[in-house]
C-alpha positions, 0 to 999 in steps of 0.5 A, spaced: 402 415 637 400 408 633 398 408 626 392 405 628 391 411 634 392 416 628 387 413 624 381 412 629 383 420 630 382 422 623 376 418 623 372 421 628 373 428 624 370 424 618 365 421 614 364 413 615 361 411 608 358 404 607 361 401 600 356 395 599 356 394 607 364 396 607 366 400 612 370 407 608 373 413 610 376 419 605 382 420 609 386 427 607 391 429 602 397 424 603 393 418 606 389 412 601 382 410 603 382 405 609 379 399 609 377 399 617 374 391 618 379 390 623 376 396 628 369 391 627 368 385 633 369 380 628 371 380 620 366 380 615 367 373 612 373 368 613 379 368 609 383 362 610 387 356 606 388 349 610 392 344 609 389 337 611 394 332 613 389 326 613 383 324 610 378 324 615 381 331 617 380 333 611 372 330 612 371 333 619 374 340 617 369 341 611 362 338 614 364 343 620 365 349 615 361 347 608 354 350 606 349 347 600 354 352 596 360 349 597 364 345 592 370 339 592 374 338 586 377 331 586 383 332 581 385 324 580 391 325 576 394 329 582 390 325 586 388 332 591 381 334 592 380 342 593 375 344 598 371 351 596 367 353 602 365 359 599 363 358 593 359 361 589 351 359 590 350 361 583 352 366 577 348 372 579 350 371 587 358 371 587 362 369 592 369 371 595 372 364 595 377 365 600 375 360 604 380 353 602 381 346 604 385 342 601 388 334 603 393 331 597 393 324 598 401 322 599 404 316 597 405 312 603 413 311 604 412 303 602 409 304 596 414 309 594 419 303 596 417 299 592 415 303 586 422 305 586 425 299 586 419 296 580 424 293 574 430 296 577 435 289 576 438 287 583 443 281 585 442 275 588 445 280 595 442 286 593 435 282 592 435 278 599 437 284 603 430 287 600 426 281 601 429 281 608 429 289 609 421 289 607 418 282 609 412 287 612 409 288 606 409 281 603 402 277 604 405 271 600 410 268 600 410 267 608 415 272 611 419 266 614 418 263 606 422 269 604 427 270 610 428 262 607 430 264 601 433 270 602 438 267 608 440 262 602 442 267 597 446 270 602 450 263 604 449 261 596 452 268 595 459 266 591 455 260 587 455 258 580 448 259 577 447 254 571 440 252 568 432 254 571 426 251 570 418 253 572 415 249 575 408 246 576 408 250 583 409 257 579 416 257 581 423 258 577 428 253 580 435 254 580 441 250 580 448 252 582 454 250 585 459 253 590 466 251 593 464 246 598 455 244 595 450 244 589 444 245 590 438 248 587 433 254 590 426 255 589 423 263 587 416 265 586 414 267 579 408 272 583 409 275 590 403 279 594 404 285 597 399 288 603 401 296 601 397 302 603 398 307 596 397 313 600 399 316 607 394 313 613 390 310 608 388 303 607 392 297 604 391 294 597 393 287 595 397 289 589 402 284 585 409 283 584 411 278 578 419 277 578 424 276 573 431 273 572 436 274 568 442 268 568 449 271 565 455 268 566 453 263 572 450 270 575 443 271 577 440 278 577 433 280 579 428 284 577 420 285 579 414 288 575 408 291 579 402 288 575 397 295 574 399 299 581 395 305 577 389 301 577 391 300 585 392 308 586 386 309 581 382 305 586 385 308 593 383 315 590 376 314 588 375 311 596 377 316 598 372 320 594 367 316 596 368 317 603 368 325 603 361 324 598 358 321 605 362 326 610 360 331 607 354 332 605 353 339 604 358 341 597 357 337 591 363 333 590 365 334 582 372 332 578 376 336 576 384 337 572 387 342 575 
């Protein structure tokens, strides 16, 4: 016999009570207090805690389930929203709050790339082979514009570096020599990416100002990412804004976890 079979047995011998709605028995010595919902045709409320992957579910999923109770906290500094679709409706009627969704908003793996990469210093092979490998994401220059300067520094890769100019175009200029050429190549001062902050999110313009370092005829790079938190800052609020619109029914606060 199943534990369950043994308790509908001892229930039918005994007193159901009904606690604030909550189906009870006392049970004889040796056996707790039983919570029957379970024998119920439905339960009584929803116990769950979803994990969005996207925006959009996120927003599909809580105008499916929110009621004018329900409450969104936008946390920015961790750029996650918190969905309560069982929240309180006001002090003197509590609500359980076991009913959850939350969507975090994940870095997408461009913008992780080159946020890792922000101001870590490469040479001349090391900084072409990362122009070649994310030409994608770079609006201006062209990518056959950088495919060129990246090629070169590959040929040039033995090359003597000697003096740099900034040109009127916003260019720097440098000159070098090799075994068998002499030569001069043009780098831009400012790039612009096309990147997504967030997984499945839109893309921003957001950009880069490079730098050099000339040492001993050797050249190394650098790039500065020109305020990306405004970039994030911005991306989460559309997000925000959107749930505001798809989710008319909960009240949308920000909060800090």
């Amino acid at each position: 016999m199943t534990e369950a079979q043994t308790i509908q047995d001892i229930v039918k011998s005994q007193q159901v009570f009904d606690i604030h709605g909550n189906p009870a028995v006392a049970l004889p010595e040796g056996y707790e207090l039983a919570d029957l919902e379970h024998f119920l045709p439905a339960p009584r409320r929803i116990r769950q805690n979803v994990k969005l992957l996207s925006a959009d579910s996120f927003i599909q999923y809580c105008a499916k389930f929110a009621t004018d109770a329900s409450v969104i906290l936008a946390d920015a500094n961790q750029t996650k929203l918190t969905a309560q679709l069982d929240y309180h409706a006001d002090p003197a009627t509590p609500d359980w709050c076991s009913h959850s969704a939350v969507y975090q908003c994940v870095k997408s793996k461009p913008w992780k790339i080159w946020e890792e990469h922000d101001e870590t210093a490469m040479g001349q092979e090391a900084f072409a082979e990362f122009l070649e490998d994310r030409a994608g994401d770079i609006v201006t220059p062209t990518g056959a514009e950088l495919l060129e300067i990246a090629t070169k520094f590959q040929v040039i890769r033995k090359a003597v570096f000697g003096s740099a100019i900034r040109l009127a175009t916003g260019e720097f200029q440098f000159n070098y020599s090799d075994e068998n050429d002499k030569g001069t190549i043009e780098v831009p001062e400012v790039i612009t990416l096309g990147l997504a902050p967030f997984h499945n999110g839109e893309s921003y313009e957001v950009q880069a100002r490079l730098r050099y370092r000339l040492r001993e005829g050797k050249l190394a790079f650098t790039f500065k990412l020109i305020n990306p938190e405004r970039v994030i800052e911005d991306a989460f609020n559309s997000v925000v804004e959107s749930v505001k619109a798809g989710v008319t029914e909960a009240t949308v606060y920000d909060a800090q976890a």
